[in-house]
C-alpha positions as CSV (number, residue, x, y, z in Angstrom):
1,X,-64.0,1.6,109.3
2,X,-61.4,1.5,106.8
3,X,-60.8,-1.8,104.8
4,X,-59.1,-3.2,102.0
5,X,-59.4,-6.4,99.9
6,X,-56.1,-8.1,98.7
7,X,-56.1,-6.5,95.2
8,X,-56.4,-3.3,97.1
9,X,-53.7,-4.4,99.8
10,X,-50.9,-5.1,97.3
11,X,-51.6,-2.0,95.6
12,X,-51.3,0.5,98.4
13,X,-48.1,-1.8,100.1
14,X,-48.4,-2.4,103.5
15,X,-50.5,-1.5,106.3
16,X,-49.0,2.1,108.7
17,X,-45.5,2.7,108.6
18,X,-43.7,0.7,111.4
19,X,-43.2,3.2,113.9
20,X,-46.2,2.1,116.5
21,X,-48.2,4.8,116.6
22,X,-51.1,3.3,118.7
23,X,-53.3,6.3,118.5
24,X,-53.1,7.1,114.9
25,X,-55.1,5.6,112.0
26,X,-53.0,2.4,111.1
27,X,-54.0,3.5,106.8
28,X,-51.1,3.6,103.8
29,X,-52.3,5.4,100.7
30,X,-53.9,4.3,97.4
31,X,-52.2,4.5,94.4
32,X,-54.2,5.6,90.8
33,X,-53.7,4.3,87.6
34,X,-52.7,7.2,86.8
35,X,-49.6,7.2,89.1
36,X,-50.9,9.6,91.7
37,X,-50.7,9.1,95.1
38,X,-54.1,10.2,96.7
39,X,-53.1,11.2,100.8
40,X,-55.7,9.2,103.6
41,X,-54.9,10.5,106.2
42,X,-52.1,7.8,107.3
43,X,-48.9,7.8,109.7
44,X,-46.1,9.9,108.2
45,X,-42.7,8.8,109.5
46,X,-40.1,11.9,108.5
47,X,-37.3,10.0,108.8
48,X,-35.4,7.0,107.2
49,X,-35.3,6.8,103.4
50,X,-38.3,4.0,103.1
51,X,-41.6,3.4,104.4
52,X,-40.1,1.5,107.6
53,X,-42.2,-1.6,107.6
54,X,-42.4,-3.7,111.3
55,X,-42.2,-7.8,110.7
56,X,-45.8,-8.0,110.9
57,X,-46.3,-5.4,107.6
58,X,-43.6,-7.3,105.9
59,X,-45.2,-10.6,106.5
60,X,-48.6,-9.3,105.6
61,X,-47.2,-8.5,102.0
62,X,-45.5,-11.7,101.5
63,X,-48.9,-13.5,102.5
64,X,-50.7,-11.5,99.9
65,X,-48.1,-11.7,97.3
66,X,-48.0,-15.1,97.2
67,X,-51.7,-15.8,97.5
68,X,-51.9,-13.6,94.4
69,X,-49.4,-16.1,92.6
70,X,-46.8,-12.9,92.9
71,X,-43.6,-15.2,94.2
72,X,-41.9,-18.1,92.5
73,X,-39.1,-19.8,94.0
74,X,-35.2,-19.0,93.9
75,X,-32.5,-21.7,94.4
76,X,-29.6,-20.5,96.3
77,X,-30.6,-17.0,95.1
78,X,-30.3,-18.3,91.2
79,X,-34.0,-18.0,89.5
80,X,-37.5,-16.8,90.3
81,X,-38.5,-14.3,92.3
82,X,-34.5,-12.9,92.5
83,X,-34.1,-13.3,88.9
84,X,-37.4,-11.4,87.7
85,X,-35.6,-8.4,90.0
86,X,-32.6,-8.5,88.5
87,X,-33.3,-8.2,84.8
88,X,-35.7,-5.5,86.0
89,X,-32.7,-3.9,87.5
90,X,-30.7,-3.9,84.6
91,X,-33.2,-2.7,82.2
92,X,-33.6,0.1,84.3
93,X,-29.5,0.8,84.7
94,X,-29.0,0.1,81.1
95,X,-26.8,-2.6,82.2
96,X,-26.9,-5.9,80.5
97,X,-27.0,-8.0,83.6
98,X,-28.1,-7.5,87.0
99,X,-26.9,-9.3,90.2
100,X,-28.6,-10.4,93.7
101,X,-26.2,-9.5,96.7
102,X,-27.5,-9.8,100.3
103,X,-26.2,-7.1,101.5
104,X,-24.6,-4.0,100.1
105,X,-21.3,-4.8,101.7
106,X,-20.7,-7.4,99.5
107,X,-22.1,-5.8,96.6
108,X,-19.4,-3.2,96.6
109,X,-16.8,-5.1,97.3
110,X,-17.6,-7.9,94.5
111,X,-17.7,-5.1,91.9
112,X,-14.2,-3.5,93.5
113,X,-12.7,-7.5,93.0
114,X,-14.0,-7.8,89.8
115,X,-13.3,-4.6,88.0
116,X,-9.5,-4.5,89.6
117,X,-8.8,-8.2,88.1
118,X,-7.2,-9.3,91.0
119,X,-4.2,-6.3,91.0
120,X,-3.3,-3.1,91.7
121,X,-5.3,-0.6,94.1
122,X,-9.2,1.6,94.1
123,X,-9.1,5.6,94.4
124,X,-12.3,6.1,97.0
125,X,-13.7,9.3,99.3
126,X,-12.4,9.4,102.1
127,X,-15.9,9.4,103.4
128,X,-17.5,6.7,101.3
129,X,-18.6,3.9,102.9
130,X,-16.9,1.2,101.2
131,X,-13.7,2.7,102.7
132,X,-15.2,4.2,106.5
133,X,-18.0,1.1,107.0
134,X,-16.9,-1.9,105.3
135,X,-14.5,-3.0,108.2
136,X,-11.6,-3.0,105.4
137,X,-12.9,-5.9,103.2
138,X,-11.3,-5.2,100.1
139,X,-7.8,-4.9,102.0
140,X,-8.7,-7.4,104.1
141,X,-10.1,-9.9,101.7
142,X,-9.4,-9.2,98.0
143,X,-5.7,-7.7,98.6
144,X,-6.8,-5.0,97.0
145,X,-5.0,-1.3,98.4
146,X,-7.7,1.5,98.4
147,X,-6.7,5.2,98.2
148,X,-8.8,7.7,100.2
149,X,-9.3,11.2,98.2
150,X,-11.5,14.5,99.2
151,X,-11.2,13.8,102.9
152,X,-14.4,16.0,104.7
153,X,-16.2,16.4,101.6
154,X,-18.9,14.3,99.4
155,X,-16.5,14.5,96.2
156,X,-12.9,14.6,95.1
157,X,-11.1,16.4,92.0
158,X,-9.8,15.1,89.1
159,X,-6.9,16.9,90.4
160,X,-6.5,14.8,92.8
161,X,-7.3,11.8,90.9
162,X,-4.5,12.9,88.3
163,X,-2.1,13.7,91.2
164,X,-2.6,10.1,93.1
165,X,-2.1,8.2,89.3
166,X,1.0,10.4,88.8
167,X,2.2,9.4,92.6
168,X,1.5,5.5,91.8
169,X,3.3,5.4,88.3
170,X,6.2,7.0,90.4
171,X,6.6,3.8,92.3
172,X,9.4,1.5,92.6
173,X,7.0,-1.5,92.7
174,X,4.4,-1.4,90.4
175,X,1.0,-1.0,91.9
176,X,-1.3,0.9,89.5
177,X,-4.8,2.4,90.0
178,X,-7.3,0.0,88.7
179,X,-10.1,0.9,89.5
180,X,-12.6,4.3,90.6
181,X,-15.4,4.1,92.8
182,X,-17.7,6.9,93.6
183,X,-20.6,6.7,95.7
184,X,-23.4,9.3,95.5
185,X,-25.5,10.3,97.0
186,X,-22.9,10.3,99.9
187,X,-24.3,8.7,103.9
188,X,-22.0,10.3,105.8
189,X,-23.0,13.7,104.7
190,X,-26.5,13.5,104.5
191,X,-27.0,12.5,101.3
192,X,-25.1,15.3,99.4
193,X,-24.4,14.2,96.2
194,X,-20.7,13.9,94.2
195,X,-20.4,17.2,91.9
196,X,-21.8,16.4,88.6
197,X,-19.1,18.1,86.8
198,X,-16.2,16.7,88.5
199,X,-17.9,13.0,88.0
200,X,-17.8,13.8,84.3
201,X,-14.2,14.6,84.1
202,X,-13.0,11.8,86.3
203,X,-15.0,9.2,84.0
204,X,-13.3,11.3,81.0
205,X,-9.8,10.5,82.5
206,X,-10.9,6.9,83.7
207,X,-11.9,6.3,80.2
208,X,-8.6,7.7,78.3
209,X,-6.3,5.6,80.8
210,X,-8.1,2.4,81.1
211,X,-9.2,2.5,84.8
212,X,-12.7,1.3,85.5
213,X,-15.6,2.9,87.4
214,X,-18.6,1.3,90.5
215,X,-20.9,3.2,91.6
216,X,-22.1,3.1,94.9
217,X,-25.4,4.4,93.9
218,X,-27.8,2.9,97.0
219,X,-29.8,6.0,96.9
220,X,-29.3,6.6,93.5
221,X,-33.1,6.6,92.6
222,X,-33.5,9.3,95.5
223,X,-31.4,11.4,93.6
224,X,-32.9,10.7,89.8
225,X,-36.0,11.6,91.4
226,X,-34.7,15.3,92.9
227,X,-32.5,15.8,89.6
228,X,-35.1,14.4,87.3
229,X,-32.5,12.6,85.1
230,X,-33.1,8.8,83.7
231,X,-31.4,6.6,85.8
232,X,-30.0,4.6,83.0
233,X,-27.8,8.2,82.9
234,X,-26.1,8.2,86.2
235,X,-25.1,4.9,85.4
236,X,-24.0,5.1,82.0
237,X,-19.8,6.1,82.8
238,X,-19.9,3.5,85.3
239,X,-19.6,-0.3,84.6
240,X,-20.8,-1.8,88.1
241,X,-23.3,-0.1,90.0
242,X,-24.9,-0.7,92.8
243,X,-28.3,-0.2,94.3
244,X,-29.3,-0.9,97.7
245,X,-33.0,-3.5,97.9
246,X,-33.8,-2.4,101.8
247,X,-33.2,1.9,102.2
248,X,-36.1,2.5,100.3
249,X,-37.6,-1.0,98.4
250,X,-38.0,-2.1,101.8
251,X,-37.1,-5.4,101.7
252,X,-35.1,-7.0,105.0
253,X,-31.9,-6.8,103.1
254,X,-30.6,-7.0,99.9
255,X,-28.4,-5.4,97.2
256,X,-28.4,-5.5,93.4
257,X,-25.0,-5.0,91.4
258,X,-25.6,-4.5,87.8
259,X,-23.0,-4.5,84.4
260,X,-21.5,-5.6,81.6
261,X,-22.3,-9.7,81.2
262,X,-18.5,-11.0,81.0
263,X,-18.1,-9.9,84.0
264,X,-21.3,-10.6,86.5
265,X,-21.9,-13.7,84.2
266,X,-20.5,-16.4,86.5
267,X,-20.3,-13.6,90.3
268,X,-23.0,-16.3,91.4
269,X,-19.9,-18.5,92.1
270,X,-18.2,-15.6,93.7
271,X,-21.0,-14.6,95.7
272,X,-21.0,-18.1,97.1
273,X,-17.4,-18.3,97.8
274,X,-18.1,-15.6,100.1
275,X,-20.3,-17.3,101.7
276,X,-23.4,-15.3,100.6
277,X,-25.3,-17.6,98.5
278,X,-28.3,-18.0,99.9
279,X,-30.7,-20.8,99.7
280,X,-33.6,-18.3,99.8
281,X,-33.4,-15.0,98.7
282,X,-37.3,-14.6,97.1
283,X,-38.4,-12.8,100.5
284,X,-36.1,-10.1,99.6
285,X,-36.9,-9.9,96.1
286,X,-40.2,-10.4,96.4
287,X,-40.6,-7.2,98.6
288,X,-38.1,-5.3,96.7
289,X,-40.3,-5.9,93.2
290,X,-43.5,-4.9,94.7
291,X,-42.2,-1.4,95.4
292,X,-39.9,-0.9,92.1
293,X,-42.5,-0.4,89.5
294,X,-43.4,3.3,89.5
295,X,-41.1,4.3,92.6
296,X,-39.4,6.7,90.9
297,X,-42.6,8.8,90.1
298,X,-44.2,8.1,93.6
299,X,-41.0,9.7,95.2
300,X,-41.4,12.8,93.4
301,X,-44.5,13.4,94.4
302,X,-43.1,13.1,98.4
303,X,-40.5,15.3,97.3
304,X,-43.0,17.7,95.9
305,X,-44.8,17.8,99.3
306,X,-41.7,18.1,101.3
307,X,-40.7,21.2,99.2
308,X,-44.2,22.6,99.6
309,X,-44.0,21.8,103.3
310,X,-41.3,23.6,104.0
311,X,-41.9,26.6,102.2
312,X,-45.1,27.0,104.5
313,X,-43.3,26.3,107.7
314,X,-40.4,28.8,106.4
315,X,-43.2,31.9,106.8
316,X,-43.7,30.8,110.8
317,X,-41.5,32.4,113.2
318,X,-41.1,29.1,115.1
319,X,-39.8,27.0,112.7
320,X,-36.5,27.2,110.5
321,X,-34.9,25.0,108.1
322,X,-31.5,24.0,107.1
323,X,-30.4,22.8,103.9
324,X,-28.1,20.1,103.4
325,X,-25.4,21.6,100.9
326,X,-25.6,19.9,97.7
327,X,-28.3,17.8,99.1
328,X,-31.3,15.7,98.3
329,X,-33.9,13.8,100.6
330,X,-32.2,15.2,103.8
331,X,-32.7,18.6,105.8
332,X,-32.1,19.9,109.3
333,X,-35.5,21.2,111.1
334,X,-35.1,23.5,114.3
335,X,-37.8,24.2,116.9
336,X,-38.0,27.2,118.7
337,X,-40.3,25.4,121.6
338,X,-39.1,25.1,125.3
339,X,-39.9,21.8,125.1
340,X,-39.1,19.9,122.0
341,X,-40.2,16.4,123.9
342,X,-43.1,17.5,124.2
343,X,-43.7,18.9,121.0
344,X,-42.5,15.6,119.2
345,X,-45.1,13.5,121.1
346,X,-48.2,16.0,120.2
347,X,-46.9,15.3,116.1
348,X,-47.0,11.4,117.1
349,X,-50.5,11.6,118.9
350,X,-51.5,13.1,115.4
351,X,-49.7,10.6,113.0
352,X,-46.6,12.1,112.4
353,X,-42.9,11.3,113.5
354,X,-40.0,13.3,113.7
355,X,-36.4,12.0,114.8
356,X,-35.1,13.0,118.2
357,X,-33.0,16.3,118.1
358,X,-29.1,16.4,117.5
359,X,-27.7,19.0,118.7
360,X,-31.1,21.4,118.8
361,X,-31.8,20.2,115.8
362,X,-33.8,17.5,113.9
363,X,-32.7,15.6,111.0
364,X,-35.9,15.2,108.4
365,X,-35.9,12.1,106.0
366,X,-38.1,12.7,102.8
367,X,-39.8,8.8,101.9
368,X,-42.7,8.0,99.9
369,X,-44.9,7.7,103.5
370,X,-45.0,12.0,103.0
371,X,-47.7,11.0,100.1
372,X,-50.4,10.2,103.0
373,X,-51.3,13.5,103.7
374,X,-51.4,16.8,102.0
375,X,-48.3,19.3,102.6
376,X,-50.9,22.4,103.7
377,X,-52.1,19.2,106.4
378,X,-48.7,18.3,107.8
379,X,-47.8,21.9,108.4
380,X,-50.8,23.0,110.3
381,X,-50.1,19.9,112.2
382,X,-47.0,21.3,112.7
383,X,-48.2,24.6,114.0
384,X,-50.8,23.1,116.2
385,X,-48.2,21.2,117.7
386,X,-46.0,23.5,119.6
């Protein structure tokens, strides 16, 4: 029988991967000192940007965090636990202070509030979610107009932008463009990322005439880890970013904003005014810190075996895989199987789980659970699944 004692347990995480496989071995993997992740044969869950932990893993790792003395204390989300995560955050962003948000929600629109000094409007994709899944906050709330740009696509131009600044100076009332935000990589399609080359001359322009930049970066550690570039890079044109505590860090909820101290100095009060200051906020950080250290080098590894995955299952006639353009942890997966039901429930019986299909296809998530087993493993289980 496998077992593991608490040191043990708060290396590895948590127990499975919260998607109640009953028959499969319940077993996360072991991480080396070295930074390797050695596969044990445990639940893969291909889907979902994190390891997808149920209450009972989440509680598990609390309890063993805090008999190991790993949790102090927050007040109203000020302090211990929240404020060891957010100094880690900045250090990390290159940003000299880091902010606790519940939710990403907030986060964004704190940073959009801030940077824009109480006037004038935000140039956004069309797609982002700040302007598509925010249920108009910044309008709504802050007064704040936001422009939509590169309708259908992960990116606009600096075309555009210079066209929409020369459009607002044109104005009888004057409104000007404030502030820039830019999320990458982009949820609403599939994680493809904003064009590196038209980020760089937007933040060019931004810079010359005085707007500021936010980043929506929630997945921005997915994509350091595909690109390989230092994270303190990506945020480096930007002066707010954000970073999302529960897509991948696995914690309940939670968001982190990070920048320049004038301005996230005093957001506490903010944050509260909004009525997000919460009493407790350690069982979020707490989580969120456990999985920080190292992350970025334990996700390349589950990219690594994603790539080698589907290179194998490329060379069998039954399988076929679609890239997402400009993409990073997500990929479309078709199944030439008259029963694709079935053929999902054969993968769970043997510790793997796939989404349902979309249209006759299935959307793959890359996440650091692809590190339990080897890639030649998961594609013979493929195989032996149809």
């Amino acid at each position: 029988m496998f077992s593991i004692d608490r040191r043990q347990f708060l290396e590895v995480g948590a127990l499975g991967v919260g998607y109640g496989l009953a028959t499969a071995p319940r077993v996360a993997y072991a991480q080396s000192a070295s930074g390797t992740a050695g596969a044990t044969g445990g639940n893969v869950r291909m889907s979902g940007d994190g390891l997808g932990l149920t209450p009972e893993e989440q509680a598990r790792l609390w309890s063993a965090l805090a008999a190991d003395g790993g949790i102090v204390r927050d007040s109203y989300s000020n302090g211990g636990a929240v404020e060891r995560l957010e100094n880690d955050f900045a250090e990390l962003l290159g940003k000299e202070r880091a902010v606790f948000m519940p939710t990403g929600t907030l986060a964004n629109h704190l940073a959009v509030r801030a940077l824009a000094a109480g006037d004038g409007r935000a140039i956004v994709q069309a797609d982002s979610h700040l302007y598509n899944d925010s249920g108009d906050c910044v309008q709504t709330l802050s007064g704040i107009t936001l422009i939509p740009l590169g309708a259908d696509r992960p990116d606009f131009t600096l075309e555009e932008v210079e066209a929409t600044l020369d459009r607002t100076a044109g104005g009888r009332v004057r409104r000007p463009v404030r502030v820039i935000s830019i999320e990458t990589p982009v949820r609403r399609h599939f994680g493809a990322i904003f064009d590196r080359r038209e980020l760089e001359r937007i933040a060019d322009l931004a810079q010359r005439e005085g707007i500021r930049l936010h980043l929506d970066g929630a997945r921005i550690f997915l994509q350091a880890a595909y690109e390989g570039r230092d994270l303190a890079e990506y945020a480096a044109p930007f002066d707010t970013v954000y970073v999302s505590l529960y897509k991948y860090f696995n914690a309940p909820s939670g968001a982190i904003l990070a920048g320049p101290r004038a301005l996230l100095d005093g957001m506490y009060h903010t944050r509260r005014m909004f009525g997000a200051g919460l009493p407790a906020a350690w069982p979020f950080a707490a989580i969120a810190h456990h999985y920080l250290p190292g992350f970025i080098e334990r996700y390349r590894q589950a990219v690594d075996a994603s790539e080698s995955w589907i290179a194998q299952l490329a060379r069998h006639d039954a399988f076929s895989i679609e890239r997402v353009p400009k993409g990073t942890n997500l990929a479309w997966l078709r199944v030439r199987t008259d029963d694709v039901a079935a053929f999902r429930q054969r993968l769970r019986d043997r510790g793997v789980a796939v989404g349902a299909p979309r249209n006759g296809r299935v959307l793959v998530g890359v996440n650091e659970t692809w590190n339990r087993r080897p890639a030649d493993e998961l594609a013979e289980l493929f195989m032996a699944s149809l």
